[in-house]
N, C-alpha and C positions, 0 to 999 in steps of 0.2 A: 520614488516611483517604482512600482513594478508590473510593468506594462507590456514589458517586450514581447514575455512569451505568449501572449495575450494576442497577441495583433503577426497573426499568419493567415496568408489567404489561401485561398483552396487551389490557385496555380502554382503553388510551392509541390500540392499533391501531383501534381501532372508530372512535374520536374523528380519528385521520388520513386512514382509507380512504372516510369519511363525509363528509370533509372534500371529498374530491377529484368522482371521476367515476365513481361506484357509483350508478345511479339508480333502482334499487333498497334500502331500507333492509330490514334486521334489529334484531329488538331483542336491544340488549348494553345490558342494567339502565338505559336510556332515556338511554342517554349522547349527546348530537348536538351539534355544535359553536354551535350557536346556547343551548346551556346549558352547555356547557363553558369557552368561552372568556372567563369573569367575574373571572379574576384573575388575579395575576401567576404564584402557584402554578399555578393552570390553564396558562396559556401555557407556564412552563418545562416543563411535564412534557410538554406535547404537544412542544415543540421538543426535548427528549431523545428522545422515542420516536427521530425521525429517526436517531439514534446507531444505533439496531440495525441501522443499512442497512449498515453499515460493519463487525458485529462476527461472530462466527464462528455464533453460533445467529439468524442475522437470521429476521424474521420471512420465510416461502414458503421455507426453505433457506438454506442457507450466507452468510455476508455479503462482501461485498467482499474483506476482510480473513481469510477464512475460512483453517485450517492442512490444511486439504483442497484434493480436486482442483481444487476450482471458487474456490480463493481465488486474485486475481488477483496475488499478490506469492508462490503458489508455482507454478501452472503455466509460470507466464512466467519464475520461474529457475529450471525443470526444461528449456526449451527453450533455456536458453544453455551455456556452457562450465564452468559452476561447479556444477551439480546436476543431482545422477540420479536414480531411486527403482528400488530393486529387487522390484518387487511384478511381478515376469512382465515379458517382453520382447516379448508378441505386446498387449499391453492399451493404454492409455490414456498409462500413462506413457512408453513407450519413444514412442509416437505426438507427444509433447508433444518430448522429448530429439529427435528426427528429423526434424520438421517434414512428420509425414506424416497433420496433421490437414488436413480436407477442410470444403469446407460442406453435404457428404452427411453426413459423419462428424468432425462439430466436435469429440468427445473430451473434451468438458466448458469449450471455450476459448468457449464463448457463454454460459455461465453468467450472467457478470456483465452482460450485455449485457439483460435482463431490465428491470434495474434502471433505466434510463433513464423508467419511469413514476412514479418518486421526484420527478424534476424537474418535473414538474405538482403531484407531489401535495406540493408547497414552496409552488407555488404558492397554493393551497387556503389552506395552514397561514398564511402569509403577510397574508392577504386576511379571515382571521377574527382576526388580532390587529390588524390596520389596523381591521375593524369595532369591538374589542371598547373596554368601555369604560376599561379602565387609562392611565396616563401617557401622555404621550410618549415619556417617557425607558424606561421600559418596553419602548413598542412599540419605538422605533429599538433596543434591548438584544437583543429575540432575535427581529426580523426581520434584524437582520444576522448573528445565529446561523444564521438559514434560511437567508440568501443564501450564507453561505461551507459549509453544508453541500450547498449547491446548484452550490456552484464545485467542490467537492472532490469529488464524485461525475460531473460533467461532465468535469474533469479525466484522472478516469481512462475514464472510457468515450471520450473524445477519444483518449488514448494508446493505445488497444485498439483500439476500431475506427473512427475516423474520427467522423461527425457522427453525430447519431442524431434521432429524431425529439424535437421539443420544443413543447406546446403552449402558443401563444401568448394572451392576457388574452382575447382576441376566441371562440379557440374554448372555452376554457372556464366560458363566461360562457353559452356554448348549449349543453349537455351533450345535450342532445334530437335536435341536429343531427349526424347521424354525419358526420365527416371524418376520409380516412385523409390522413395527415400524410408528408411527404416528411423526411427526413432532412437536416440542416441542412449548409450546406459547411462546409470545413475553415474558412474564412474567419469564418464567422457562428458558429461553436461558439467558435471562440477568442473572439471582441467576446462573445459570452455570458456567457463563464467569465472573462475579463475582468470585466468588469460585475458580477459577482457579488462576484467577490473583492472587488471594491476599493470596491465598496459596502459590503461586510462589514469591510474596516479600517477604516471611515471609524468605526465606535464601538465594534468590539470593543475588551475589555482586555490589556495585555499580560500581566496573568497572573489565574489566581482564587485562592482557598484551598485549604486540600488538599480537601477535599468536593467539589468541583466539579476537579480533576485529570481531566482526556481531554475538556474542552469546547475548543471551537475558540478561539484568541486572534489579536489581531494580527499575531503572530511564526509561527504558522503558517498563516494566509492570504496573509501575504506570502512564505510559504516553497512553499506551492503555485503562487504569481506568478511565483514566480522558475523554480520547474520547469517551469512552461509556458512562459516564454521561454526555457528551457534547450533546450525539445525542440523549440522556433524556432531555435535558434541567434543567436538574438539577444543576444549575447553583451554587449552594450553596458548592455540591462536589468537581467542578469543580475548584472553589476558591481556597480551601482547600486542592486539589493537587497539582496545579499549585503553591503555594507558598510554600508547603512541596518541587517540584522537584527544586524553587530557592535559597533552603539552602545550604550550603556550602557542604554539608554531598556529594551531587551528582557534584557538581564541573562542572557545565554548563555556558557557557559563550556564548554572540555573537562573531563571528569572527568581526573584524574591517572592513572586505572587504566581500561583497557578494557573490563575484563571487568564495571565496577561497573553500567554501561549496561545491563546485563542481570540483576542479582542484585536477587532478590526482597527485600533490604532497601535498597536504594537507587532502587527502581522510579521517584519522585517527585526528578527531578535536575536539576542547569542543563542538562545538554547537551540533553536531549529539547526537541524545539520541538513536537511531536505524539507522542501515545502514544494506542494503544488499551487501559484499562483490565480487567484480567482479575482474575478469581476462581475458587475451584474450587468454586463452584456454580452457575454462571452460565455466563459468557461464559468458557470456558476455556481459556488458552495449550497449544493441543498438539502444538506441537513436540515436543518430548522423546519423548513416547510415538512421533510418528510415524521417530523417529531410532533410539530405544534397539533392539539387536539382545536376544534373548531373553535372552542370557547374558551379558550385561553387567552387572558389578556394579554397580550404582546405588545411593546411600544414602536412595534416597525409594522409598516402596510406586508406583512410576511402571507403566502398562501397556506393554509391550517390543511395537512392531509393526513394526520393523526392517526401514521403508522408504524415508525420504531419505540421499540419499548426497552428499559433494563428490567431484566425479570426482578421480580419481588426478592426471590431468593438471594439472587446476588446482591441487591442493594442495600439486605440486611446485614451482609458481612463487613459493612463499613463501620469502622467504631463512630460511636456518637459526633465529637466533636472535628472528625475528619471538615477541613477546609474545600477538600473536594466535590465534600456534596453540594453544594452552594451551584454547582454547576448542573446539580441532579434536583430536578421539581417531584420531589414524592407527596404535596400538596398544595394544592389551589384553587382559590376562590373563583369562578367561570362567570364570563359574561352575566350568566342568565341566573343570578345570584344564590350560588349553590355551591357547599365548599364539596370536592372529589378527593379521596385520599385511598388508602390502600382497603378500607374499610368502607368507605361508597366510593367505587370506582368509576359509576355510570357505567357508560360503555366509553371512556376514556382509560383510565388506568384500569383497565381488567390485565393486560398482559405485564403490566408491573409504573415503574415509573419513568417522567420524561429527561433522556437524558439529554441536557440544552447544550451540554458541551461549548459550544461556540458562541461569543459574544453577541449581543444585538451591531446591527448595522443597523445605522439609521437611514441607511440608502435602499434596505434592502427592496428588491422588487419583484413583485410574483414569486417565485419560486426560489428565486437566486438571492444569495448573499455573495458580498465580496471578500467573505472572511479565508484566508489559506488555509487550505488543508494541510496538516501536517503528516508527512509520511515520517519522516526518522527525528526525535529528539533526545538533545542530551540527557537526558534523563535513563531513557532507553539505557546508554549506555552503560551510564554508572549502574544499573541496575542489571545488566549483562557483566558488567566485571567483579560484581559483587556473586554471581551466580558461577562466574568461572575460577573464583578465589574456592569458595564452597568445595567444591566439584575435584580441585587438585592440591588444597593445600587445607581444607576441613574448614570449621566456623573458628577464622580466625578476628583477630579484634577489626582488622580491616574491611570486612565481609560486612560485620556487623554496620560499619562505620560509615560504608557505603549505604547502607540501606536507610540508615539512619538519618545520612542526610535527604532524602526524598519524602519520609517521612517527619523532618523536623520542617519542614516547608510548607506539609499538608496539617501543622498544628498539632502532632501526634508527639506521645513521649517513647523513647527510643524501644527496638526489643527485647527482649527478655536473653538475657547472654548466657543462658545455659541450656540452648538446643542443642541437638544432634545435628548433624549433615542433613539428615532428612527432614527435620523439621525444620529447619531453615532455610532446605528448598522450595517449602510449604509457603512458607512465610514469602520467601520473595516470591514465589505463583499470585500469592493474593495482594502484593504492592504490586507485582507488577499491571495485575486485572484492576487494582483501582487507580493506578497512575494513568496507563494507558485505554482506558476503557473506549469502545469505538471507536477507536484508533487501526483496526485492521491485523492485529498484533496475536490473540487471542487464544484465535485454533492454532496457530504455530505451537505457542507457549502450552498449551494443553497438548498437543503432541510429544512435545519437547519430555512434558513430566510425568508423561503415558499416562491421560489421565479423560484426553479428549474422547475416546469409546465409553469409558469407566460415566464419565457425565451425560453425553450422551442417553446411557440405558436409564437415566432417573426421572427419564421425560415420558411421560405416560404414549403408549402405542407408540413408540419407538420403532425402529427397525438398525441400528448404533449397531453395528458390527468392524472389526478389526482394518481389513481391506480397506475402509471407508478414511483411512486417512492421508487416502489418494482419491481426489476425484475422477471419473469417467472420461476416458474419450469420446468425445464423439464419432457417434458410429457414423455417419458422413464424409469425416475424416477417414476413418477404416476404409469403406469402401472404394474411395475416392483412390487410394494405396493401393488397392490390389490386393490386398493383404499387406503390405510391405509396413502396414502401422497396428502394432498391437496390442488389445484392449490392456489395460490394467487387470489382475490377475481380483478373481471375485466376482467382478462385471458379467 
């Protein structure tokens, strides 16, 4: 099963926001953390709430992880070379595709950016299981579940928009005293998120039981570690984790089949090192629905709203007999018996083809699948240490070898052993875009190979400029500071 994370109710929120810097109380059935935090049940369920920051129904809107606009693993690969959405060409999405979001007109790219008052309210969480009176082993248990959900949520607001504001033990100790807080440097966000993680290896487990599937473990706080030195460039770290997470200790494998990464009866797999847990009553995978065109035959009661697309361009770059396309519909025969392909698109495939990605659920309902989203897999990895061998040690046989194995899985014959450095970082740019494709991965990886502006400008009325691979604050935020928060440099 994996249910747990699944099943929190909204008086867990009462017990977190209560926890934090609300100085004001409401009564919620006289729930207050000075009566809640008496047991270990108590503690685990307040440290799941934190999970809904992450999940597509989070509590205040959308979660991090949302399959809407405001979810930071699709805007951000609607604004690369791999995805488009056909919902209007004057709206949100073409804005996201063009790089013609503003910090007048963020377009939903500060959504996530909200969220940065999680990290105090960790705090909180934190500081009532240090008070309460259970274990030790207890407390070190899921205050290091806090801290790596504390890294994992810093992590991505560091990759979006730089530092952001964080309150420290001092000011939250005076909740009386208003201070507006300054946004942290690049320097002091990384020792943060640093610090968090690797507080939080120091006693999560490498793995739980199936009930507990989508909690934080070892093997993905150090897969978060490694992706923050990855977007340093610190390739040397990066080595260094990635062959730490292919020790046995962590028990990662690739699946044999590609496609199983995604099918709703293999949800629970070695390759996943992090998964966000779904259900079709809950927190619900809606891919599909936002992919299926009306007329697609589908063998699930799915809702058709037939608006992400893989641009044309990038779906040509798969060689022919790639196994991953199998997952990408570049034609189909439609209800109303008429084949659509890149060459009659209808008004279905005009923005390119549908990428299905995730397997049918045959449960599926309205909108919602219960297929897991995947945030980190092994694969990722070995295609990170393949990229970090390159980088400090050139295209040595192992570089190649690593690649090779991703590519001998997707039906491919190995590559060509007599590249440069630079064309072999080429190479793993475009296994990594068809390994991980709307997976959320994308615009990092295009920043990473300086290449996201460069793409960008090949989109007709563009507006792709340098600054732009930092998102906007919001000016709400600014104001709300006094000044004390300020814009991204460009804005």
């Amino acid at each position: 099963m994996k249910s747990y994370l699944n099943k929190i109710t909204i008086l867990l929120f009462a017990v977190v926001f209560f926890a934090c810097d609300e100085l004001e109380r409401e009564d919620f059935n006289q729930v207050y953390p000075e009566n809640f935090f008496q047991n270990e049940n108590d503690i685990k369920n307040a440290t799941t709430a934190m999970y809904r920051l992450f999940h597509i129904n989070s509590y205040g809107g959308g979660g991090v992880y949302s399959f809407g606009r405001g979810g930071n693993n699709i805007y951000t690969e609607v604004a690369t070379d791999i995805m488009d959405c056909q919902w209007g060409d004057g709206g949100s999405w073409a804005t996201f595709n063009t790089h013609k979001w503003t910090a007048e007109n963020p377009m939903g790219t500060h959504d996530v950016y909200w969220k940065y008052n999680w990290l105090s309210k960790g705090e909180s969480i934190i500081k009532s299981i240090t008070e309460s009176n259970v274990s030790d082993e207890v407390k070190d248990k899921y205050i290091s579940e806090v801290k790596g959900l504390q890294g994992w949520l810093a992590f991505v607001l560091y990759d979006l928009y730089g530092g952001v504001p964080i309150a420290n033990e001092e000011v939250l100790a005076d909740l009386d005293n208003e201070v507006y807080l300054p946004r942290l440097t690049n320097a002091e966000m990384i020792t943060y998120i640093k610090s968090k993680l690797n507080d939080a290896a120091d006693f999560l487990p490498y793995s739980y039981a199936s009930s507990d599937w989508g909690r934080l473990t070892k093997g993905a706080v150090k897969t978060l570690l490694l992706k923050l030195h990855l977007h340093e460039k610190n390739y040397t770290k990066v080595e260094e984790l990635a062959r730490e997470l292919m020790t046995a200790d962590y028990g990662y494998s690739l699946l044999a089949n590609y496609q199983d990464n995604f099918s709703i009866d293999k949800d629970i797999n070695a390759e996943t090192i992090l998964a966000i847990p779904c259900n079709i009553d809950d927190f619900k995978n809606g891919w599909i629905a936002h992919v299926l065109p009306y007329n697609f035959p589908y063998s699930a009661p799915a809702q058709k709203w037939s608006g992400y697309r893989m641009e044309w361009d990038f779906y040509h770059t798969f060689e022919a007999n790639d196994l991953r396309l199998e997952t990408i519909a570049a034609e189909y025969d439609g209800t109303d018996g008429v084949t659509y392909n890149e060459q009659n698109p209808g008004n279905h495939l005009v923005k390119g083809a549908l990428p299905l990605k995730y397997g049918v659920d045959p449960n599926h309902l309205g909108h919602g699948a219960g297929n897991d989203f995947r945030v980190f897999r092994y694969a990722d990895v070995i295609l990170c240490l393949a990229e970090a061998i390159n980088n400090t040690n050139g295209t040595t046989a192992e570089a190649y070898d690593l690649v090779d194995m991703i590519r001998t899985r997707a039906g491919l014959a190995g590559l060509d052993r007599t590249m440069s450095v630079s064309e072999l970082n080429d190479a793993i740019l475009i296994e990594r875009g068809h390994e991980l494709y709307c997976e959320g991965h994308r615009r990092a990886d295009l920043i990473r190979h300086g290449k996201f502006v460069e793409y960008g400008r090949l989109k007709a009325d563009n507006l792709a400029e340098d600054y732009k691979v930092l998102y906007p604050i919001p000016n709400d935020a600014i104001l709300e500071s006094k000044g004390a928060v300020v814009q991204n440099p460009g804005y």
